[in-house]
C-alpha positions as CSV (number, residue, x, y, z in Angstrom):
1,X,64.0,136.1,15.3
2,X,66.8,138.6,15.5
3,X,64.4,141.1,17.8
4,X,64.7,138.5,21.1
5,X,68.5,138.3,21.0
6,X,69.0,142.4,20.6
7,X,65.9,142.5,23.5
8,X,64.0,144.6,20.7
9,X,59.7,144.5,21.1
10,X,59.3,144.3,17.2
11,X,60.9,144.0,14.1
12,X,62.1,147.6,13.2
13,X,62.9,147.2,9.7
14,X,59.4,145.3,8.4
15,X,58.7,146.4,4.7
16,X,55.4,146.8,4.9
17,X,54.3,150.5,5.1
18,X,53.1,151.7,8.7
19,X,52.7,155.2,9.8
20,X,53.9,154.7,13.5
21,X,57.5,154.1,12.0
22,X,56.9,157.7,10.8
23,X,59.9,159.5,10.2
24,X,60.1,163.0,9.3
25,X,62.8,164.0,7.2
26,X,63.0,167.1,5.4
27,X,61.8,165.9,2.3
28,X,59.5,163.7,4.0
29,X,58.1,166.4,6.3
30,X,57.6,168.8,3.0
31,X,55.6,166.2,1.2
32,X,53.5,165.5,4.2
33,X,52.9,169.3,4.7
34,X,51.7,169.5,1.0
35,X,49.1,166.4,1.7
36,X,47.6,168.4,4.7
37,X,47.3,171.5,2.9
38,X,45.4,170.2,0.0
39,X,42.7,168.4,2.9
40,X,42.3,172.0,4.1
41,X,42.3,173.4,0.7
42,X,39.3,170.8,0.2
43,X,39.7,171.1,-3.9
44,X,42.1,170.5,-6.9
45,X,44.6,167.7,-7.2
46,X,47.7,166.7,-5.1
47,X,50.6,165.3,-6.8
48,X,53.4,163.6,-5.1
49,X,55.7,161.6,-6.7
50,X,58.7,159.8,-5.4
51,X,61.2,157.1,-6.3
52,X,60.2,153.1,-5.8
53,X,60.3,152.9,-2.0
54,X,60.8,156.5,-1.5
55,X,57.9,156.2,1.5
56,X,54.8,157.7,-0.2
57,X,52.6,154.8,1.3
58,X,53.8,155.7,4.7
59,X,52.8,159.1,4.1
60,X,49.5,158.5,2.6
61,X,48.8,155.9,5.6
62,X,49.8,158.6,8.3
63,X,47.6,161.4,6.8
64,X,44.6,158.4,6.5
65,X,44.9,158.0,10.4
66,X,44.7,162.1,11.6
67,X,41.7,162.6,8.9
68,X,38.7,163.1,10.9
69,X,35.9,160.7,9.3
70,X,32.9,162.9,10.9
71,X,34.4,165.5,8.4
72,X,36.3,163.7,5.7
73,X,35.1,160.6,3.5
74,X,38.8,159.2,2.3
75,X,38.7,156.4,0.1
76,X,42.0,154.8,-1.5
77,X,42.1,153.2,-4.7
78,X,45.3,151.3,-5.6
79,X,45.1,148.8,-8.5
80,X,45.4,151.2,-11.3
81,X,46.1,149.3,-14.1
82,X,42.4,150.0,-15.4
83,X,40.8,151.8,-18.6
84,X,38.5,155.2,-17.8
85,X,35.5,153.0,-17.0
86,X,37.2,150.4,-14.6
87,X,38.5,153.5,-13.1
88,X,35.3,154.7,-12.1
89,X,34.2,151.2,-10.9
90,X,37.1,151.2,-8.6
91,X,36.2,154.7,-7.2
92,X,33.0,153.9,-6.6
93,X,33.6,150.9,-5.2
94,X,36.6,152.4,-2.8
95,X,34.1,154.4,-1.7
96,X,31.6,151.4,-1.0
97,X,29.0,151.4,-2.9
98,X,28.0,148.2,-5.8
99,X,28.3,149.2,-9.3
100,X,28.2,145.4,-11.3
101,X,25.0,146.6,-13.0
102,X,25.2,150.1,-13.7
103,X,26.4,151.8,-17.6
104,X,28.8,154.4,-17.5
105,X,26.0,157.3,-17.3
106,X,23.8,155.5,-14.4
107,X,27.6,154.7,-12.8
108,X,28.6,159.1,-13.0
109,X,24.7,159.8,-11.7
110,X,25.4,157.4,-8.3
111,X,29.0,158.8,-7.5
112,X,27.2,162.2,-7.8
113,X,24.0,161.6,-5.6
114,X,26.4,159.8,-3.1
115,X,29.0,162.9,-3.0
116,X,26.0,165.0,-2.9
117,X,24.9,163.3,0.1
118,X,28.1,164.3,2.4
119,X,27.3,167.4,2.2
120,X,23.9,167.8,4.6
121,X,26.2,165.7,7.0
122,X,29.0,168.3,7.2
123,X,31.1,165.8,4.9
124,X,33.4,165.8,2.0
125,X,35.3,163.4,-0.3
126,X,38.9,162.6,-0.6
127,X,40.2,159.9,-3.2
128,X,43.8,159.3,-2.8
129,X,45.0,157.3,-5.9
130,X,48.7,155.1,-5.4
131,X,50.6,154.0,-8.2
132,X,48.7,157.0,-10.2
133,X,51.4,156.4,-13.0
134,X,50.1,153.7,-14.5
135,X,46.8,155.3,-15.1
136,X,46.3,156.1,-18.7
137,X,46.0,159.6,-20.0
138,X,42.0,158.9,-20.3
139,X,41.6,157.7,-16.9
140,X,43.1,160.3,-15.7
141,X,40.8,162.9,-17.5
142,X,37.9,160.9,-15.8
143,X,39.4,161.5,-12.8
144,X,39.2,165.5,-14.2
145,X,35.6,165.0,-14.6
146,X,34.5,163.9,-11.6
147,X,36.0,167.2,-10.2
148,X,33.8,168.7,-11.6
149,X,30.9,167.8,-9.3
150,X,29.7,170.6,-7.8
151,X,26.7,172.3,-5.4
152,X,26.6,175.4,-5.6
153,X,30.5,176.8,-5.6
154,X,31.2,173.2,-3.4
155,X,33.5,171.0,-4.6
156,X,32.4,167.2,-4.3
157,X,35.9,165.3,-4.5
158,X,39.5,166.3,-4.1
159,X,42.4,163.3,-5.2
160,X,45.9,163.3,-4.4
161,X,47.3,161.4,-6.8
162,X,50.7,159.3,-5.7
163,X,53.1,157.8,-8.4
164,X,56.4,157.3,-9.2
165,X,58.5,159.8,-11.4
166,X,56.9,158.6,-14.7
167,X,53.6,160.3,-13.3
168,X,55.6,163.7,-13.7
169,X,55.5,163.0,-17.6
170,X,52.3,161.4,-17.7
171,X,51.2,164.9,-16.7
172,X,52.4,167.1,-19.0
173,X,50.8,165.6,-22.3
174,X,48.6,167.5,-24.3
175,X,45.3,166.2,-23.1
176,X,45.9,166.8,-19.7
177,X,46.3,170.2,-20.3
178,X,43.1,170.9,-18.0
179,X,44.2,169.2,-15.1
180,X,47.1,170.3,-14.5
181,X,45.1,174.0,-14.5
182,X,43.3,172.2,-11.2
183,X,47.0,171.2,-9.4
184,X,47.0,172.7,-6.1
185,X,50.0,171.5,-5.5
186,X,52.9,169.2,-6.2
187,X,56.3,167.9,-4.8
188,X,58.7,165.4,-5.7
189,X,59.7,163.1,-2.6
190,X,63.4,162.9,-3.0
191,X,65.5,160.3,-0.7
192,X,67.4,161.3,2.2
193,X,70.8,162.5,2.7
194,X,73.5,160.8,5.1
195,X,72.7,162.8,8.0
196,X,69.2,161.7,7.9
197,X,69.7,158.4,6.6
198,X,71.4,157.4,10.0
199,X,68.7,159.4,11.9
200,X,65.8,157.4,10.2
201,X,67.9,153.5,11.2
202,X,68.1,155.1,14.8
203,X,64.6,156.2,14.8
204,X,63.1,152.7,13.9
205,X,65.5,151.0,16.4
206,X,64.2,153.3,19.4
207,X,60.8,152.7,18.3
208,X,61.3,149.3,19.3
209,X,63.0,149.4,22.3
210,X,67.1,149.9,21.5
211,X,69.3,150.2,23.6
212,X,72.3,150.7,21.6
213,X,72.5,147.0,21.4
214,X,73.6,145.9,18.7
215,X,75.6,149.3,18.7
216,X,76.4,150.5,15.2
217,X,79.6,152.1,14.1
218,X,80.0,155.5,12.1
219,X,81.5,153.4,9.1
220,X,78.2,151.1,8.8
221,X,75.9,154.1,8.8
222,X,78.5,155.4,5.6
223,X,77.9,152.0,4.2
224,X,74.0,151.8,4.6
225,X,74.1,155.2,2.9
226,X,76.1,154.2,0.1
227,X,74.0,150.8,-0.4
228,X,70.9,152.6,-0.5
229,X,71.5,155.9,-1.4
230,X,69.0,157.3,1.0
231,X,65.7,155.8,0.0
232,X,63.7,153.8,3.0
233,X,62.9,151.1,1.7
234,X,66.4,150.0,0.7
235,X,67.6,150.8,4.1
236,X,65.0,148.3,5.4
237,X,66.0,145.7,3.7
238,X,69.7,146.0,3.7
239,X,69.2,146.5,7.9
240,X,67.2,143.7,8.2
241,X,69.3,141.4,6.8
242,X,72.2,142.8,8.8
243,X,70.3,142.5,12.1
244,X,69.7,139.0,10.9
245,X,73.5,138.6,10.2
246,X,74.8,140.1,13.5
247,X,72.6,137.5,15.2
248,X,73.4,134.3,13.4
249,X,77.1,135.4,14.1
250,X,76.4,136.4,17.6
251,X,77.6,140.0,16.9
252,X,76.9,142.6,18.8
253,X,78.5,145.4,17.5
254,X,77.9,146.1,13.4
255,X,80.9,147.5,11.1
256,X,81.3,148.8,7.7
257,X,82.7,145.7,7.1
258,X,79.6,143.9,8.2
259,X,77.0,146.0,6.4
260,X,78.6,145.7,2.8
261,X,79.0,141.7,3.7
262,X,75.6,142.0,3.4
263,X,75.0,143.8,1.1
264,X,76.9,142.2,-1.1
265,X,74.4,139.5,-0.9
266,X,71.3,141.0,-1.5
């Protein structure tokens, strides 16, 4: 709607994830870092957490698209609300192969002939898991296990696992003790500060075409800062609806004044 009167090509503020929105803010830029190292570590576990709407989809989706699939077998498993053997149903099934019919032992036997397999075809396997917090302590040991597939001193599967916070204290119980021995690596994706908060709305509107129309005063960036307190998705909705705003009023400049307006109504 808004994107014809401002002579924008796309919506810049869509909530869905998508890597070509990418922006790289420090924290943002650290996380993403970690994510390639562990690809060319090619073993133990990732862990990233962030806050709700922190951007850890966008990151996961922009390290899917550089992976090379001649060299790298990725799968994503996202619905992880599931006990230790639903978890391995998903994995295997993320990774494409039928499972309805197979027991638990017959179900670890394929997902180790099929990791097995990569390997004569210069391949390896990378599970990223989203949402990893709401796995339970035991499927999370399952997802131990299957690290330890192994030919010869090879590796079968790396995971990343990305969660929010509570994934932090999921990991330290007691009987996770031996995972946490095979963490490579792990950051916590904090939101961003002012600075970069007005770098990231800029960066989405010149992604789409801006041309400092509407134009934005240094008071609304202070007040989409202070409404979201730096976390993307936040800022995405609170600018959409403002965009939204500024067009139903014919606006084309946008205030403090505007910005908490809207806010106010969210």
């Amino acid at each position: 709607m808004y994107e014809t009167f401002f002579g924008l090509t796309a919506k810049p503020f869509q909530l869905n994830p998508d890597p070509a929105f990418f922006y790289g803010s420090r924290g943002h830029k650290r996380a993403f870092a970690y994510l390639q190292y562990g690809v060319h570590q090619s073993e133990g576990f990732i862990i990233i957490t962030g806050e709700v709407g922190a951007g850890k989809t966008t990151l996961v989706r922009s390290l899917l698209e550089q992976i090379d699939p001649e060299q790298l077998v990725a799968a994503q498993l996202v619905t992880t609300q599931l006990d230790a053997e639903d978890l391995l149903r998903a994995v295997a099934m993320a990774f494409g192969f039928p499972t309805r019919a197979l027991d638990k032992a017959q179900l670890l036997a394929e997902l180790e002939a099929f990791l097995v397999s990569l390997v004569p075809q210069g391949k390896r396997a990378l599970l990223i898991v989203d949402e990893a917090q709401n796995l339970s302590g035991r499927a999370i040991e399952e997802l131990r296990m299957l690290s330890n597939f192994q030919l010869g001193n090879q590796g079968l599967l790396q995971s990343f696992l990305i969660g929010q916070p509570q994934l932090r204290q999921l990991m330290q119980g007691p009987e996770l003790q031996q995972l946490r021995q095979r963490v490579t690596a792990s950051y916590h994706l904090g939101p961003m500060d002012r600075t970069e908060t007005q770098a990231y709305v800029e960066h989405r509107l010149r992604h789409v075409g801006w041309a400092h129309d509407p134009r934005f005063e240094p008071g609304a960036f202070d007040a989409i800062y202070s409404f979201s307190a730096g976390i993307p998705r936040r800022i995405n909705t609170l600018c959409n609806r403002v965009l939204l705003a500024a067009m139903l009023s014919e606006e084309h400049v946008i205030n403090a004044a505007n910005v908490d307006a809207t806010a106010d109504e969210i």
